[in-house]
DSSP file (Angstrom, degrees, kcal/mol; ACC not computed):
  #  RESIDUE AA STRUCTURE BP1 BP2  ACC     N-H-->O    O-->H-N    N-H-->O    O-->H-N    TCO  KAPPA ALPHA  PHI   PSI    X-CA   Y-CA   Z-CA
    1    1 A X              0   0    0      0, 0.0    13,-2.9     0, 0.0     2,-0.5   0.000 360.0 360.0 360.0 135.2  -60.4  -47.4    3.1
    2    2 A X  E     +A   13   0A   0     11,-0.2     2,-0.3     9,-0.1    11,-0.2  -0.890 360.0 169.0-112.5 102.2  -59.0  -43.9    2.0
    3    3 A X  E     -A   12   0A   0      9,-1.0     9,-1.0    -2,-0.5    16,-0.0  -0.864  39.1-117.1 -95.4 143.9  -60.2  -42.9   -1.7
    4    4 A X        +     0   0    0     -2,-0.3     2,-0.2     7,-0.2     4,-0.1  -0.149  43.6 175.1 -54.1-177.1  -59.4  -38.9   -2.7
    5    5 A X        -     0   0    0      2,-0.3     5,-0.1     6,-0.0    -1,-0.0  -0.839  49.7 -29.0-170.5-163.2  -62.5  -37.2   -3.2
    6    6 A X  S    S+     0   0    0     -2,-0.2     2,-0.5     1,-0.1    -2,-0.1   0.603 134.3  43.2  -9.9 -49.8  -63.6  -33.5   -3.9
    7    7 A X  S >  S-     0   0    0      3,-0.3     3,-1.3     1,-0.1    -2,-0.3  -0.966  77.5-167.2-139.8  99.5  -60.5  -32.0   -1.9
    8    8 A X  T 3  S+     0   0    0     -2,-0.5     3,-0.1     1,-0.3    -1,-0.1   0.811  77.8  64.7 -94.9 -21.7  -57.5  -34.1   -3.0
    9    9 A X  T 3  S+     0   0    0      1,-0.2    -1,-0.3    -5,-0.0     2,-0.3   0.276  96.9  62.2 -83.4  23.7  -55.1  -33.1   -0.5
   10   10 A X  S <  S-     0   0    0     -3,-1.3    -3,-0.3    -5,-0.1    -1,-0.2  -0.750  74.8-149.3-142.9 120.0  -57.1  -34.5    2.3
   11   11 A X        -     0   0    0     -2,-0.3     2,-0.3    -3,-0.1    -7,-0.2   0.066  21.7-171.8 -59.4 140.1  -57.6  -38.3    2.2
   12   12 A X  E     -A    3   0A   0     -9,-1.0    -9,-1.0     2,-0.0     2,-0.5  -0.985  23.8-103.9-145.4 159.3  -61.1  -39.0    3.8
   13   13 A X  E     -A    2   0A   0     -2,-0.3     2,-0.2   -11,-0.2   -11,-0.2  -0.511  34.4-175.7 -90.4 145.7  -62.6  -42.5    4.8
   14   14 A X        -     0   0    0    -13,-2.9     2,-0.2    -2,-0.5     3,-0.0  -0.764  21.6-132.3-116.6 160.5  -65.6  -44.6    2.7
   15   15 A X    >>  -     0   0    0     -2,-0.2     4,-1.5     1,-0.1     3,-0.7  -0.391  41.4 -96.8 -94.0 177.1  -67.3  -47.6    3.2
   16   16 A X  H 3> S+     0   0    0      1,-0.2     4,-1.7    -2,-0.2     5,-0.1   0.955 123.9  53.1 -74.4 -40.2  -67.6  -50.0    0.4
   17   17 A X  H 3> S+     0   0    0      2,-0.2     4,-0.7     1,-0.1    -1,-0.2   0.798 114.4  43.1 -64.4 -22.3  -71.1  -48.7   -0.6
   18   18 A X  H <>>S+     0   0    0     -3,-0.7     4,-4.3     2,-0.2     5,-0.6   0.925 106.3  60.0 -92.2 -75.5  -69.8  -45.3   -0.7
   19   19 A X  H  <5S+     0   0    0     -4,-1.5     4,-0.4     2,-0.2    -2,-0.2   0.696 106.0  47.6   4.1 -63.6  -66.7  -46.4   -2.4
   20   20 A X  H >X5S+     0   0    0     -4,-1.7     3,-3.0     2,-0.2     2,-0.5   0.751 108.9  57.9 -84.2-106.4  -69.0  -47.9   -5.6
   21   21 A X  H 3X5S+     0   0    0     -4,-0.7     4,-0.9     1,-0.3    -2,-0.2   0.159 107.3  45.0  18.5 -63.0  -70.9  -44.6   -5.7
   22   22 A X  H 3<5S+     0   0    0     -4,-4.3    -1,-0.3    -2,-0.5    -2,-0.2   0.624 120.9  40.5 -79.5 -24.0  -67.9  -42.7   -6.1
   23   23 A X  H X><S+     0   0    0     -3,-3.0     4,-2.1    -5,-0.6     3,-1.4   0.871 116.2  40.9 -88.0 -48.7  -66.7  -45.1   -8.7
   24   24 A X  H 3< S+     0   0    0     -4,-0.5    -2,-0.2     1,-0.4    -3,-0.1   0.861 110.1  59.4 -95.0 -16.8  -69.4  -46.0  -10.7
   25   25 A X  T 3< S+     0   0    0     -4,-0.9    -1,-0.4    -5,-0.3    -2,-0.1   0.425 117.3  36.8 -77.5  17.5  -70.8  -42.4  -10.8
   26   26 A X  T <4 S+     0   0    0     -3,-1.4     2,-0.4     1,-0.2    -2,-0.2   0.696 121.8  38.5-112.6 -39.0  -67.5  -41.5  -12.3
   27   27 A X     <  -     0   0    0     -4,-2.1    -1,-0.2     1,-0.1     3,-0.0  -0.931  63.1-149.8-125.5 108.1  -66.7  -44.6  -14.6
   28   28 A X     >  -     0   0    0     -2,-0.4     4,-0.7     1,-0.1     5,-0.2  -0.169  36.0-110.1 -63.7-178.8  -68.9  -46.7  -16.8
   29   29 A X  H  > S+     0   0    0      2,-0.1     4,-3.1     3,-0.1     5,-0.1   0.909 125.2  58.1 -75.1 -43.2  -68.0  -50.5  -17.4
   30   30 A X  H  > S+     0   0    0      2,-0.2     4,-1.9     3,-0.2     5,-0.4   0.959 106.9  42.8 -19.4 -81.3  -67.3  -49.0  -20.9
   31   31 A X  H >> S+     0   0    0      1,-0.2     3,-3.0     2,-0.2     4,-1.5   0.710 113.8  50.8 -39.0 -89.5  -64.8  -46.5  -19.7
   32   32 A X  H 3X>S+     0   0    0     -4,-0.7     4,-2.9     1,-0.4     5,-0.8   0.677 111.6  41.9 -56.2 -60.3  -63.1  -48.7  -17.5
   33   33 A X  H 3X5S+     0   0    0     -4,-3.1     4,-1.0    -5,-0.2    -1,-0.4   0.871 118.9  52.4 -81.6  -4.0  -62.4  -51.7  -19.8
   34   34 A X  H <<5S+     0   0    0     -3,-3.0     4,-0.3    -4,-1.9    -2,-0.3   0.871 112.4  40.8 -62.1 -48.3  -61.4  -48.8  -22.7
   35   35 A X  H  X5S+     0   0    0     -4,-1.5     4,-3.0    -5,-0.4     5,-0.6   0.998 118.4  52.0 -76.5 -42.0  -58.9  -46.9  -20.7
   36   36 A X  H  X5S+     0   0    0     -4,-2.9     4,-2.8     2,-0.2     5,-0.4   0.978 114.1  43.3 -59.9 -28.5  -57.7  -50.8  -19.4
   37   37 A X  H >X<S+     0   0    0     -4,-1.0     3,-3.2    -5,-0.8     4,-1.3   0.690 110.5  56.0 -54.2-102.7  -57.5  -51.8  -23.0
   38   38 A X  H 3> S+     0   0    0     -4,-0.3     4,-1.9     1,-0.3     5,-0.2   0.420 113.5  42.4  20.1 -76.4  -55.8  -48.4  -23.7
   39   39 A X  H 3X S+     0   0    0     -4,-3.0     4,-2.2     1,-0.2     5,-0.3   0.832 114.9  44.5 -64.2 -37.0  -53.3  -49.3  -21.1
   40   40 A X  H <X S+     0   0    0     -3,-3.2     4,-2.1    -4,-2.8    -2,-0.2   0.952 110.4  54.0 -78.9 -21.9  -52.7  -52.6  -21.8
   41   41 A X  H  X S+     0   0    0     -4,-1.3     4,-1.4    -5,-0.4    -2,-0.2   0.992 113.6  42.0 -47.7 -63.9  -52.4  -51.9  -25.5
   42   42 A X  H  X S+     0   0    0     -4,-1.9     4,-2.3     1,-0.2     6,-0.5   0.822 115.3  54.3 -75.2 -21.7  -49.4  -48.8  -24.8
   43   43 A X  H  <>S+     0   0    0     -4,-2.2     5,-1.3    -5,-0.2    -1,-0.2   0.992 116.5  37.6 -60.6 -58.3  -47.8  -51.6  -22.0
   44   44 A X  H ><5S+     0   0    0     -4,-2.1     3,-0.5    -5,-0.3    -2,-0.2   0.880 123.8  46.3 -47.4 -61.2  -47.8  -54.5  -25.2
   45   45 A X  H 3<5S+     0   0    0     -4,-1.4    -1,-0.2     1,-0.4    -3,-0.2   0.592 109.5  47.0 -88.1 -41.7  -46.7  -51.6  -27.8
   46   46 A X  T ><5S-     0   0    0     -4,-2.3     3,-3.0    -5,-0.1    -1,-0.4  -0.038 109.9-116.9 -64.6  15.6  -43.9  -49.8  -26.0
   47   47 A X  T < 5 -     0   0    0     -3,-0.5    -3,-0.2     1,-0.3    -2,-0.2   0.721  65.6 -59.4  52.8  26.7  -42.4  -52.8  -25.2
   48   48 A X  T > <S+     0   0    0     -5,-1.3     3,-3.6    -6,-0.5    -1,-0.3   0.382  90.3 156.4  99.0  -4.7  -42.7  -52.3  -21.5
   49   49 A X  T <   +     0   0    0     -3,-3.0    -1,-0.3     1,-0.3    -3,-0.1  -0.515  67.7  20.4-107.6 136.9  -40.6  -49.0  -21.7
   50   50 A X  T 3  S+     0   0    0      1,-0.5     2,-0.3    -2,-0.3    -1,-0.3   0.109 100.6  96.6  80.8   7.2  -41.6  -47.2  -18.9
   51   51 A X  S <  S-     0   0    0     -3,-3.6    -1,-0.5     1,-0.1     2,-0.2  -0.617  82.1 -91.6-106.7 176.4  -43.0  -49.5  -16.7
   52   52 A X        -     0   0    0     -2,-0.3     2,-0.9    -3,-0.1    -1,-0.1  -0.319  34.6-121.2 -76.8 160.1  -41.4  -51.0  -13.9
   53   53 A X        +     0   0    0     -2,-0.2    -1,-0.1     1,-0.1    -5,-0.0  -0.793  45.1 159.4 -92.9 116.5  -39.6  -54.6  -14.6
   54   54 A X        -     0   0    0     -2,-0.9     3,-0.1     2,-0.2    -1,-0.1   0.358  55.8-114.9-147.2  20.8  -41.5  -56.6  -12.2
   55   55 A X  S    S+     0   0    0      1,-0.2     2,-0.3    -3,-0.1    -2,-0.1   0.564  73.4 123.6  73.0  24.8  -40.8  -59.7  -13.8
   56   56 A X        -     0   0    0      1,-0.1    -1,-0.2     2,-0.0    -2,-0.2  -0.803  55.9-112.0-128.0 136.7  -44.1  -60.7  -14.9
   57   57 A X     >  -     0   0    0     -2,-0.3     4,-2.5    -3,-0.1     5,-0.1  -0.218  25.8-105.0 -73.9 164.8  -45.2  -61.5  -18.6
   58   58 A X  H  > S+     0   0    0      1,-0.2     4,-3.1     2,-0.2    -1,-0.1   0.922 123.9  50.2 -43.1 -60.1  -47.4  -59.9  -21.2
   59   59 A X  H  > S+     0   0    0      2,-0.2     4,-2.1     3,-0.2    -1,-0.2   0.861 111.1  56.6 -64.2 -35.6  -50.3  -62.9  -20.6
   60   60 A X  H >> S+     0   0    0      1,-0.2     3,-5.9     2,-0.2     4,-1.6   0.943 112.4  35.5 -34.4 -82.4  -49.8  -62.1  -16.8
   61   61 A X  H 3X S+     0   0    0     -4,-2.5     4,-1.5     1,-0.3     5,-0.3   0.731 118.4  55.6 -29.9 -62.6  -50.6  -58.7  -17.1
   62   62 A X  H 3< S+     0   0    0     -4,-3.1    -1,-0.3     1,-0.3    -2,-0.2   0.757 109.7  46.9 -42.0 -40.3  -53.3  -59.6  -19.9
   63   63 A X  H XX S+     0   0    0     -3,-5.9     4,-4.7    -4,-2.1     3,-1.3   0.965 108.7  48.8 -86.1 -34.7  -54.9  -61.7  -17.9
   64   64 A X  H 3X S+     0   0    0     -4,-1.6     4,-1.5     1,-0.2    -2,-0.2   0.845 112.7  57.0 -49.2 -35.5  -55.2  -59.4  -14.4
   65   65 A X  H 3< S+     0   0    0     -4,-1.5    -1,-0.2    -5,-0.2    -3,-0.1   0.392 108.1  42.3 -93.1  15.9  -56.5  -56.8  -16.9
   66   66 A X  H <> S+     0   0    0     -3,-1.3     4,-1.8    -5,-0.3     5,-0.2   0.721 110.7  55.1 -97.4 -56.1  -59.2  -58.9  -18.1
   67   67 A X  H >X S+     0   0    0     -4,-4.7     4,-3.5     2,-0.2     3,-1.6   0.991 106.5  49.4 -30.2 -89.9  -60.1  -60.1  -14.7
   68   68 A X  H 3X S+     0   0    0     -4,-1.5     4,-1.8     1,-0.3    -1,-0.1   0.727 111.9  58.0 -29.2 -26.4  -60.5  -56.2  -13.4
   69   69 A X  H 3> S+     0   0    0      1,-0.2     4,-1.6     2,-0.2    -1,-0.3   0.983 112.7  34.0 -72.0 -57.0  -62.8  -56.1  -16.8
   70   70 A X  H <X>S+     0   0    0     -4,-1.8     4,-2.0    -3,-1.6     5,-0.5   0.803 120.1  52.0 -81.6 -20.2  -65.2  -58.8  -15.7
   71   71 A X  H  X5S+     0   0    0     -4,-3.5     4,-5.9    -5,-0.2     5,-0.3   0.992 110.7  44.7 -65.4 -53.1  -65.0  -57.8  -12.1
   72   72 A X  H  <5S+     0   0    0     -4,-1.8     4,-0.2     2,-0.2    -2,-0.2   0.708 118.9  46.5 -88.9 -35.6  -65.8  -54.1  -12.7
   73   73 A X  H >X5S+     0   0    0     -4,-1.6     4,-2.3     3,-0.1     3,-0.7   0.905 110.1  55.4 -68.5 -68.0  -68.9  -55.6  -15.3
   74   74 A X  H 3X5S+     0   0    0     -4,-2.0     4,-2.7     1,-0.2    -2,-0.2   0.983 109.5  42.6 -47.9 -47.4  -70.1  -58.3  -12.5
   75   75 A X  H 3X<S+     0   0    0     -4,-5.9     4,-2.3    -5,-0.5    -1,-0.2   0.842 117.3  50.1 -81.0   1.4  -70.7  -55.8   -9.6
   76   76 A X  H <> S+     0   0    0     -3,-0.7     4,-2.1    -5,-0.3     5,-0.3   0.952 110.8  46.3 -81.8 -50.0  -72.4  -53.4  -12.2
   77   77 A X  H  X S+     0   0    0     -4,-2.3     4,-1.0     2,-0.2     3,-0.3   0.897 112.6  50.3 -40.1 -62.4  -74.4  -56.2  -13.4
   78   78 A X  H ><>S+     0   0    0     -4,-2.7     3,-4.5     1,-0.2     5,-1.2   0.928 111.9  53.4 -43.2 -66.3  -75.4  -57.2   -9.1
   79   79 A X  H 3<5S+     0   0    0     -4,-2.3    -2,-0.2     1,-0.3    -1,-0.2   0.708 106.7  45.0 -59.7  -5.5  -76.3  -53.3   -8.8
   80   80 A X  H 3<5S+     0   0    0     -4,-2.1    -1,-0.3    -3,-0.3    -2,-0.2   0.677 116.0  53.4-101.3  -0.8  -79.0  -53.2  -11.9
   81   81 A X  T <<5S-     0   0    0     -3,-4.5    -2,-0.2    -4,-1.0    -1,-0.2   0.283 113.1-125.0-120.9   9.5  -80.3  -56.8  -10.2
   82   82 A X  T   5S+     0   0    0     -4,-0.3    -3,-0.2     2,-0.2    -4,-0.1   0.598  74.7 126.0  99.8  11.4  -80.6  -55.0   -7.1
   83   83 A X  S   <S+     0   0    0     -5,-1.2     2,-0.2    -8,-0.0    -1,-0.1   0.946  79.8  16.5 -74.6 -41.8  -78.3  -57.7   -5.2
   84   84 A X  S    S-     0   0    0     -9,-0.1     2,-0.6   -67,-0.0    -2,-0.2  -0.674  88.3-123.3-126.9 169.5  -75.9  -55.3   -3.9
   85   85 A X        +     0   0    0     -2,-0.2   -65,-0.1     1,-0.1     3,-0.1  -0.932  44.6 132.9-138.3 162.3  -76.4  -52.1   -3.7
   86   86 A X        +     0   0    0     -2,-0.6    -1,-0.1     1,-0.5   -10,-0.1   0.014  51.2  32.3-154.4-108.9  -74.4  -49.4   -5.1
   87   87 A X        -     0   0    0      1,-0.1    -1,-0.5     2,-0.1     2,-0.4  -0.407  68.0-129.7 -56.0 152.2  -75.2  -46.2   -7.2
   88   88 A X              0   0    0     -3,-0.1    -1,-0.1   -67,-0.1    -3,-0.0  -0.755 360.0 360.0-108.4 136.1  -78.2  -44.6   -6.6
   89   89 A X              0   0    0     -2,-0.4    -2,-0.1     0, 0.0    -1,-0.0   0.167 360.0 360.0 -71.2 360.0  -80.3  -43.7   -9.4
Protein backbone atom coordinates (compact mmCIF):
# COMPACT_ATOMS: atom_id res chain seq x y z
CA UNK A 1 0.00 0.00 0.00
CA UNK A 2 1.67 3.41 -1.33
CA UNK A 3 0.26 6.56 0.76
CA UNK A 4 2.50 10.03 -0.07
CA UNK A 5 4.08 11.11 2.96
CA UNK A 6 6.63 13.90 3.96
CA UNK A 7 8.37 13.92 0.38
CA UNK A 8 5.39 13.76 -2.11
CA UNK A 9 7.30 12.99 -5.13
CA UNK A 10 8.38 9.67 -3.78
CA UNK A 11 5.67 7.16 -3.03
CA UNK A 12 6.90 4.96 -0.06
CA UNK A 13 5.18 1.69 1.38
CA UNK A 14 2.94 1.36 4.91
CA UNK A 15 1.43 -1.30 6.62
CA UNK A 16 -2.08 -0.84 7.74
CA UNK A 17 -1.06 0.20 11.27
CA UNK A 18 1.15 2.76 9.85
CA UNK A 19 -1.37 3.75 7.40
CA UNK A 20 -4.02 4.75 10.45
CA UNK A 21 -1.22 6.66 12.15
CA UNK A 22 -0.80 8.72 9.23
CA UNK A 23 -4.39 9.21 8.85
CA UNK A 24 -5.77 9.68 12.03
CA UNK A 25 -2.86 11.89 13.18
CA UNK A 26 -3.83 14.08 10.35
CA UNK A 27 -7.80 13.85 10.31
CA UNK A 28 -10.26 13.70 13.14
CA UNK A 29 -13.66 11.76 12.65
CA UNK A 30 -14.88 15.41 12.79
CA UNK A 31 -12.80 16.56 9.90
CA UNK A 32 -13.44 13.71 7.81
CA UNK A 33 -17.23 13.54 7.94
CA UNK A 34 -17.16 17.78 7.57
CA UNK A 35 -14.98 17.92 4.53
CA UNK A 36 -17.34 14.58 3.27
CA UNK A 37 -20.42 16.62 3.97
CA UNK A 38 -18.70 19.59 2.30
CA UNK A 39 -18.25 17.50 -0.71
CA UNK A 40 -21.26 15.95 -0.93
CA UNK A 41 -23.11 19.05 -0.25
CA UNK A 42 -21.08 21.11 -3.48
CA UNK A 43 -21.69 17.40 -5.65
CA UNK A 44 -25.91 17.86 -4.67
CA UNK A 45 -25.58 21.81 -5.19
CA UNK A 46 -23.68 22.20 -8.43
CA UNK A 47 -25.80 19.80 -9.98
CA UNK A 48 -22.98 17.38 -10.60
CA UNK A 49 -21.02 20.05 -12.80
CA UNK A 50 -17.74 19.10 -12.66
CA UNK A 51 -17.72 15.71 -11.73
CA UNK A 52 -17.49 12.91 -13.89
CA UNK A 53 -20.93 11.27 -15.21
CA UNK A 54 -20.48 7.86 -13.90
CA UNK A 55 -23.95 7.12 -14.05
CA UNK A 56 -24.71 6.71 -10.45
CA UNK A 57 -27.48 8.77 -8.47
CA UNK A 58 -27.46 11.40 -5.75
CA UNK A 59 -28.71 8.51 -2.92
CA UNK A 60 -25.69 6.34 -4.38
CA UNK A 61 -23.26 8.75 -3.74
CA UNK A 62 -25.14 9.80 -0.42
CA UNK A 63 -25.04 6.60 0.77
CA UNK A 64 -21.10 5.60 0.05
CA UNK A 65 -20.43 8.95 1.73
CA UNK A 66 -22.25 7.99 4.86
CA UNK A 67 -20.76 4.55 4.88
CA UNK A 68 -16.96 6.18 4.76
CA UNK A 69 -18.58 8.38 7.85
CA UNK A 70 -19.43 5.40 9.98
CA UNK A 71 -16.35 3.44 8.79
CA UNK A 72 -13.83 6.21 9.57
CA UNK A 73 -15.88 6.67 13.26
CA UNK A 74 -15.94 2.66 13.92
CA UNK A 75 -12.04 2.11 13.61
CA UNK A 76 -11.63 5.38 15.73
CA UNK A 77 -14.04 3.99 18.19
CA UNK A 78 -11.86 0.15 18.05
CA UNK A 79 -8.54 2.35 18.68
CA UNK A 80 -9.86 4.27 21.99
CA UNK A 81 -11.16 0.42 23.08
CA UNK A 82 -7.80 -0.68 22.50
CA UNK A 83 -9.12 -3.54 19.88
CA UNK A 84 -7.02 -2.54 17.16
CA UNK A 85 -4.39 -0.61 17.42
CA UNK A 86 -3.72 2.55 15.68
CA UNK A 87 -2.46 6.08 16.78
CA UNK A 88 -0.23 6.24 19.43
CA UNK A 89 -0.96 8.53 22.13
Amino acid sequence: MTLPDDNPGSPSFKTAQQVLELFYGKYSADKVKLVLLESFQGYALNDRKGFLDLGIGEQEVSEVFDGLIELVMAVWTLMEEGKIEGVRA
